[in-house]
Each structure stands twice: as structure tokens, then as C-alpha cells.
N, C-alpha and C positions, 0 to 999 in steps of 0.2 A: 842303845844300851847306856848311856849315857843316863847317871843318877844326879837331878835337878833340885836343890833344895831353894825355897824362897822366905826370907826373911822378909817381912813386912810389918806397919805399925797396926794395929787391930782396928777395924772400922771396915772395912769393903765388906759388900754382900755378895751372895751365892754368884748371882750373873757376873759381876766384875771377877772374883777368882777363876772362875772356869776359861771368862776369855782371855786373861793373863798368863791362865796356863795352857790352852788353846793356842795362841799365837805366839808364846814361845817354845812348844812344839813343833810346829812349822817352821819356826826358824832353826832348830836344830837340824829338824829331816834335813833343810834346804843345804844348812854350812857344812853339816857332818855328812850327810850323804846314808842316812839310818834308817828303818824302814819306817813303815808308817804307825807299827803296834811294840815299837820299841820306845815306848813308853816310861821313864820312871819320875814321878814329881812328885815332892811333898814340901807344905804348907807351912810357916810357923809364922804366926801373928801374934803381936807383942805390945804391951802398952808402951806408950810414946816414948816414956823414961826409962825404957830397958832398951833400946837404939839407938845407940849414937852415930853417925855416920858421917864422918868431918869431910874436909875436901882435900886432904893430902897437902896443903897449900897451895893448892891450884886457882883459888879464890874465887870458886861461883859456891851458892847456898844449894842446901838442898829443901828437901819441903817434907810436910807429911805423906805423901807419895811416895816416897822412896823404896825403892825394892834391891834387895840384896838377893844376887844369884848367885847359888853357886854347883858349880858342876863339878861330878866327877868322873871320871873318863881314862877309859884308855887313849895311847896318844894319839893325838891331832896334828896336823903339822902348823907351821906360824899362820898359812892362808886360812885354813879352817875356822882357826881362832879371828884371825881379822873380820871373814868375813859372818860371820855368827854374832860379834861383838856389834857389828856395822848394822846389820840383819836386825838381830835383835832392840837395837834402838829405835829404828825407823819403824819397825811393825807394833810395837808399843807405844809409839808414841804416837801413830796414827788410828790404834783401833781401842787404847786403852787408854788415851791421854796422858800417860805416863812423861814428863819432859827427861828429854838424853841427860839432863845432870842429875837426875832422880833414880838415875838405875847403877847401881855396880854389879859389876862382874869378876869370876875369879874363877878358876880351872885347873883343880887337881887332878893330876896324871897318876894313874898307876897301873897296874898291866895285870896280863891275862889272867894269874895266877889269884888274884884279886879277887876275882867275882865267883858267888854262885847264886845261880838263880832261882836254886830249890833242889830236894833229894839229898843235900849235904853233898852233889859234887861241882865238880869248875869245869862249866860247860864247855869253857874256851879252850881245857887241856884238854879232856876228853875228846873232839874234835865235834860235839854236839853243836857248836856254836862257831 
């Protein structure tokens, strides 16, 4: 259930988005433990000079690569996040060349009451979900 958005610089084609959003998929199911058709992602690609993306002064660069995640989610606990964080870097950077300084992450919590999934009702009060 978890809603996934990706900021990125514009320039990748059809194959490279799908397996970016393919293999962090997988690493959701894996951290969050979600089924496999609980699916939500979407895309936003931006020319170069509408993302800035510093390093918090941690002092590594980043590149045209860079991907901004950000998820939205009911809660997770601090393991879920670590290991999704962990997850997510190694599976990008191995299937999508993406390097671990090239990605951020960030995870707004908010609860049941939140969602609906359609119909106009909150699947998760109703006990639908």
C-alpha cells in the first residue's frame, strides 16, 4: 500500500523506468512485507535545473542519476525503514547502475484514516483492507 513517488532528471527511456520501478517494488514487498499487487508508483522527470539535490554537508556529489524517493505509508517500524533503505540501494545499484550517493529517500507516515482506494470510502476503517 505503500504510495511511491520518483523524482528524477528527464532523459531515461521506457526500459530503464520500468526496471527502477520494478526493482524497487521488490524491495518494498521484501522491507515492508506487502503483497505482491500492492502496487502504487509514480514518475515525475524534470529538466536538470528544476533539481537540486545537495548533500546535507555530508560531502559526496551527486550526478545526473539521482533519484528522489519518496514514500508514503502507514507506519513501519525503524527495521522496516533500515532495511528498505539498505535493500533499496544495493538492488539499484546493481540492476540499475544507480550509485548509493545518487539516491534519496524519505518516508511520510500517516495512518489508516488516510487512504482510500476508490468508491470514496477508507478501506482500512471499513475493515475492507
Amino acid at each position: 500500500m505503500p504510495l511511491i513517488r520518483f523524482d528524477l532528471i528527464e532523459g531515461r527511456n521506457e526500459n530503464e523506468l520500468k526496471q527502477l520501478l520494478d526493482v524497487s517494488h521488490q524491495a518494498v514487498v521484501k522491507a515492508f512485507g506487502v503483497p505482491e499487487r500492492d502496487r502504487y508508483q509514480i514518475v515525475t522527470q524534470h529538466p536538470a535545473n528544476e533539481l537540486i539535490i545537495e548533500d546535507t554537508g555530508l560531502g559526496f556529489e551527486r550526478s545526473r542519476n539521482v533519484v528522489i524517493v519518496t514514500v508514503t505509508s502507514t507506519q513501519r517500524s525503524d527495521k522496516q525503514k533500515k532495511d528498505f533503505y539498505k535493500l533499496l540501494v544495493q538492488e539499484l545499484a546493481e540492476n540499475c547502475g544507480i550509485e548509493p550517493n545518487d539516491l534519496m529517500v524519505s518516508i511520510v507516515t500517516n495512518g489508516a484514516a488516510d487512504w482510500s482506494f476508490g468508491f470514496g470510502e477508507a478501506q482500512f476503517l471499513t475493515g475492507k483492507l
